[in-house]
Structure formats: C-alpha cells, structure tokens
N, C-alpha and C positions, 0 to 999 in steps of 0.2 A: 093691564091695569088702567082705570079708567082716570081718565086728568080732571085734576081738583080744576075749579073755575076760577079759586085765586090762592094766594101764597097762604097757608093760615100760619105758616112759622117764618113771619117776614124776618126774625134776626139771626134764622138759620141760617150758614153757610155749612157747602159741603165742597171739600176740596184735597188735593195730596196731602197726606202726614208729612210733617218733617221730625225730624230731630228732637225737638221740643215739646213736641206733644206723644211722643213714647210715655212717658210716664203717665199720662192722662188715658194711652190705650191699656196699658198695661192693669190699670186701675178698675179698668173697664173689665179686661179681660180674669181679674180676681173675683168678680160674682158669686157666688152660688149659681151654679145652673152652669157657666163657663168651666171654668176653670180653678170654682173654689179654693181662692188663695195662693196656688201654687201656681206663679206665673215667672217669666225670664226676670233676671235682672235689668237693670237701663241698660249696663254694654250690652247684654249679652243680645237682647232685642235690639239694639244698635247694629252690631252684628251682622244680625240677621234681615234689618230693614235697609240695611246699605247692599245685601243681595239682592234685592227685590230687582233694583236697576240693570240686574245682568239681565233678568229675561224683559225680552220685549213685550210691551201692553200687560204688565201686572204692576198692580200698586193699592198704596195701601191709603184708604181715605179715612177722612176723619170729618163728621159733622161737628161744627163749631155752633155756640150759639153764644153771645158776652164771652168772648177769649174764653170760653170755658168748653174743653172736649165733654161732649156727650154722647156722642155714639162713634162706632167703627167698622170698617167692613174693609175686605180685600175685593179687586177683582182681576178676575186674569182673562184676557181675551185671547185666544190659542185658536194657530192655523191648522186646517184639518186637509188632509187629501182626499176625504170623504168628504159626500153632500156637494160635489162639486166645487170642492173648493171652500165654501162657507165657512169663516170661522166660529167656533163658539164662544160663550165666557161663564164662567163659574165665577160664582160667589163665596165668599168662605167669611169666617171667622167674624159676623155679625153681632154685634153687640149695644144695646145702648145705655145708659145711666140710669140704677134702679127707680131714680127720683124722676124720669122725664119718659119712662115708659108710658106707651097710650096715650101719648100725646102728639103723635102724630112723625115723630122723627124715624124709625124705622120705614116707614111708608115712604118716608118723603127721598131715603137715600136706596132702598128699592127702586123707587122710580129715575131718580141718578144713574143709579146704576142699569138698568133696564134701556137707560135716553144713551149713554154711549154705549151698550150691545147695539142696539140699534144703529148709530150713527157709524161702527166698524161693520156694520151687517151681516153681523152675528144671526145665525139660524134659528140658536135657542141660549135664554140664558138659564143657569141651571144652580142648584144647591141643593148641599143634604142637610142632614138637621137626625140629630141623636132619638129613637124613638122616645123616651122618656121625654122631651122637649114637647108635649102637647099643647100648650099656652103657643109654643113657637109656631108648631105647625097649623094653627087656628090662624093666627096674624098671615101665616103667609097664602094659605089658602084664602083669606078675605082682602089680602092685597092682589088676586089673581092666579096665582102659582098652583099650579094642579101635580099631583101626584102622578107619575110616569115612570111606569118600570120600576124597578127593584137599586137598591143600592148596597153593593156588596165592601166590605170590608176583611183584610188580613191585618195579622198584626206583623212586620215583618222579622222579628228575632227570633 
C-alpha cells in the first residue's frame, strides 16, 4: 500500500477494543452486508472477546474517531513452521460505519494493520471477503491487496 504523505484523518485513532466499545462493534457488525442484524449479545461478545487474550498476537481493534467507534477489524498474527519460520497474519471481521464509509477509515486501519504484519515479519498478510462483497473487493484491490489463490470454505455440522 502506498503511504499517504500526511494524516488526512488527524482525529482518528486506532487502538485495542476494550469492554466498552463492544457495543459500538457490535453495531458495526449489524450492517447489512455484515451481519444484518443478527449479531451476539454484549455478554455473549464479552465472552468471547475476553478469549481473544488466550491466543497470542490476536486482537481485536477498533478505530475511534470523537469517542465514537467507527470501524473494526480483528488481526491474528500466527507462527508458521513453514516459509522458514515466517509468521503470517490474517485479517477478519472488517467493518466500518455506514456514515463514515469512503472516507478514508478502512484504508487507514489496513495500513495499521499491514504496519504491524510488518513490524512481527509477517510474510503475507491476508483476508477473505464473501463473493457477493464487490464494493469490498474494489476497496481492497485499490488499497493494494491482490487476489491469490482460491479460498475454500466448509460448513462444519
């Protein structure tokens, strides 16, 4: 991805979720296009974000911009005994605020997240993205991200 030459979202911060901004992800993650409405409870996302801490180098971020969540993403950075070693990291669960799309905040926690793959030296960082998400796959293709290989999915029940 190419580096902007200055901040154009100077009141963005992007940093670990805590506790208090579950309900702001969760919000996120009711979209249309996510999750349409049907998303965890606060405990139950509680739950499940207090696991996050058992595995090493996964976490779940949240760009802030005025105390106010508007976007989310997880990343996991995972060690490989392949590629000599090199760990990777996957991206998951990308989301931002319908009101603050195209405004620069998905790019900008891309590149977050892209600056520590890098900084753990990471080989590749990686994400899927639903075929139906076109709009998605445009954004990510014009932030860099090139299609590579196939992505296969089971359901497992």
């Amino acid at each position: 991805m190419p580096e902007a030459p200055c901040n154009p979202l100077p009141a963005l911060i992007i940093r670990p979720a805590t506790r208090a901004d579950l309900a702001g992800i969760l919000a996120l993650y009711a979209q249309p296009g996510m999750d349409d409405g049907n998303v965890l409870t606060e405990e139950q996302a509680y739950a499940i974000w207090r696991r996050f801490g058992a595995y090493p180098n996964y976490t779940l971020y949240v760009a802030e911009e005025n105390r106010r969540v508007v976007g989310a993403f997880s990343l996991l950075i995972m060690d490989n005994l392949a590629h000599l070693g090199a760990p990777s990291a996957v991206v998951e669960d990308v989301a931002v605020s319908p009101d603050r799309q195209k405004q620069g905040i998905g790019r900008a926690m891309m590149r977050f997240a892209l600056a520590r793959s890098r900084d753990a030296g990471c080989y590749k960082l990686t994400l899927s993205s639903n075929l139906k998400r076109t709009a998605a796959h445009l954004f990510y293709e014009g932030i860099g991200f090139r299609r590579h290989g196939y992505s296969f999915v089971v359901e497992p029940d």
